[in-house]
C-alpha positions in Angstrom: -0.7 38.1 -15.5 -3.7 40.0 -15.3 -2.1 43.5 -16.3 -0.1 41.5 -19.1 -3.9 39.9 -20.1 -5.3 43.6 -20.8 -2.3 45.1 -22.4 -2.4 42.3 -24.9 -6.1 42.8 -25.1 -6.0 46.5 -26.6 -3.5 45.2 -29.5 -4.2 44.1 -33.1 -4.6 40.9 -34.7 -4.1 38.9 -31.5 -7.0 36.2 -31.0 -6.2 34.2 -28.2 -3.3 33.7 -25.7 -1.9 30.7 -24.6 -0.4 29.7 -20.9 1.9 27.7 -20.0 1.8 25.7 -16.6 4.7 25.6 -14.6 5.9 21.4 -14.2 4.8 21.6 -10.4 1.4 23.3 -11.0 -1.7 22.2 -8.4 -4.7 22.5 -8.4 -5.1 25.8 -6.4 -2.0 27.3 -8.8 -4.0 26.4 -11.7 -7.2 28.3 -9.9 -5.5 31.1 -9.5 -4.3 31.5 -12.5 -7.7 30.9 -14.4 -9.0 33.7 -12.2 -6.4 36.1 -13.0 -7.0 35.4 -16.9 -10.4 36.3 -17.1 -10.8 39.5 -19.5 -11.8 39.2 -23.4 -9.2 37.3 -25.1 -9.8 33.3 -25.0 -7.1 31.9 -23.0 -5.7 28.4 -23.9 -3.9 26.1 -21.4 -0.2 24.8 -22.4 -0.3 21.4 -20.3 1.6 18.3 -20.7 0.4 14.6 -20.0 1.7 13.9 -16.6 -0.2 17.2 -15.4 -3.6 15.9 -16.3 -4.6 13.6 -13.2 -3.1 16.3 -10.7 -5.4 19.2 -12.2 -8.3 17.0 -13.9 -11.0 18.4 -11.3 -10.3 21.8 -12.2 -9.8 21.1 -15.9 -13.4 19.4 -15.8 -14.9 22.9 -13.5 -13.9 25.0 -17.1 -15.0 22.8 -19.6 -14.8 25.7 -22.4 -11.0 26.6 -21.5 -9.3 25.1 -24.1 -6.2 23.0 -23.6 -3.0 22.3 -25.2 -1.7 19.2 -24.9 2.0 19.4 -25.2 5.0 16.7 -25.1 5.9 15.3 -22.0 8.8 16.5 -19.7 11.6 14.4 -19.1 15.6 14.4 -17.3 18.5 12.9 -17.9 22.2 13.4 -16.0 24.9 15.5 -17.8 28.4 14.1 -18.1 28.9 16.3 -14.9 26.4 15.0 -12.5 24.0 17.7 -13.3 20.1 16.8 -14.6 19.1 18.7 -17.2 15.2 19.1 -17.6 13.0 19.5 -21.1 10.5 18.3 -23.4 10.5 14.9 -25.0 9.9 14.3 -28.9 9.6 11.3 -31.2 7.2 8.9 -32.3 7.5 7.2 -28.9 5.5 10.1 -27.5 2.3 9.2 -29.9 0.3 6.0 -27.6 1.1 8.6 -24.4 -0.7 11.8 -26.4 -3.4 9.1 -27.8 -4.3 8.0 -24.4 -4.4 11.4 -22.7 -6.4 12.7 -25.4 -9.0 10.2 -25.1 -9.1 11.0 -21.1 -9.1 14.7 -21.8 -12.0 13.9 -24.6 -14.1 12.1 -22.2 -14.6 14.2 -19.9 -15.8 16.6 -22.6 -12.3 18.9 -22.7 -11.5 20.7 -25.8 -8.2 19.4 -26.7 -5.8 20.8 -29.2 -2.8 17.5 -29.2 0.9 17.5 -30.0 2.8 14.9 -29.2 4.8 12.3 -31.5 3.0 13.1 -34.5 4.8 11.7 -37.2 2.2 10.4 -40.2 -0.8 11.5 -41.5 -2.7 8.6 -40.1 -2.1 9.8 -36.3 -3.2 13.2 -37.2 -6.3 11.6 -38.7 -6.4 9.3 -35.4 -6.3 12.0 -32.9 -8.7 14.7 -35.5 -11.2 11.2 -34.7 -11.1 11.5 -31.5 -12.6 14.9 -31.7 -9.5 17.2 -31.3 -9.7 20.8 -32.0 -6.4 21.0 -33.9 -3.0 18.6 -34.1 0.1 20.3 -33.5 2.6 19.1 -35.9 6.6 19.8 -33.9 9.7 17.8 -34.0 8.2 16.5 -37.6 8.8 19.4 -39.1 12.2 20.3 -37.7 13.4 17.9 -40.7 11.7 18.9 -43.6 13.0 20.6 -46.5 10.7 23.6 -46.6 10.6 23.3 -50.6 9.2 20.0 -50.7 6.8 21.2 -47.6 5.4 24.0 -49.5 4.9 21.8 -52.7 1.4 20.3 -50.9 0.2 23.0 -50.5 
C-alpha cells in the first residue's frame, strides 16, 4: 500500500485517496494500515457501521483522518445453500447511519455519511450533525439523469 500511496502521489489531479477496510478489520490491522499510508496525499477511511465499536479507540488516536461512513454489510442464502455477502441499501439504512454519525461526531471524527439517504431532509439532518459531505447512492441509481440535471 505504501508503494501504491507514492505512485499515486506523483500523478495529476488526484487530491485524496480513499481505503477501504476489509469486514474483519481490528484494531492492530487498522494500525498498520494508517502507518503504511502516511505520505502527502490525505487518506480517507471507507468504514461501515458495524466496524465502528471494534476500531473506535484507534479511530479517536487520528482524529484528523477522515472517515467514510458507508452502508452496512449484510448475507443472505442463495437458492443453493450458498451465503452471498454485500452492502445493504434503502431507506431502512438511514436511523443506523444517523446513529453512527452522531457517535462518530462525538467523539470529534470527521465524518463524511452515506447510508439510506433518500430526501433532502436527511441530507439536511446528517449536514446538522456536522458532516463533512453526504453521500447520495442507491438514490440515484433511479433517477432519470435529465430531470437530475434540470436542478442544477
Amino acid at each position: 500500500m505504501a508503494e501504491m500511496l507514492q505512485r499515486l502521489e506523483g500523478l495529476e489531479n488526484i487530491m485524496a485517496v480513499e481505503l477501504g477496510l476489509p469486514p474483519d478489520c481490528q484494531p492492530e490491522t487498522l494500525g498498520a494500515v494508517l502507518d503504511a499510508a502516511r505520505g502527502e496525499l490525505p487518506v480517507i477511511l471507507s468504514l461501515s457501521p458495524e466496524q465502528v465499536p471494534v476500531l473506535i479507540q484507534v479511530l479517536k488516536e487520528n482524529p484528523l483522518i477522515p472517515l467514510h461512513l458507508t452502508e452496512p454489510r449484510g448475507m443472505l442464502p442463495t437458492s443453493q445453500g450458498e451465503w452471498v455477502t454485500g452492502r445493504l441499501y434503502g431507506p431502512a439504512i438511514f436511523p443506523l447511519t444517523i446513529k453512527t454519525v452522531k457517535e462518530l461526531r462525538n467523539e470529534g471524527l470527521q465524518v463524511i455519511a452515506s447510508g439510506g439517504v433518500t430526501t433532502s431532509w436527511q441530507a439536511k439532518a446528517l449536514l446538522a450533525f456536522g458532516v463533512m459531505g453526504v453521500g447520495l447512492g442507491s438514490i440515484l441509481w433511479g433517477v432519470d439523469s435529465a430531470d437530475f440535471f434540470k436542478h442544477f
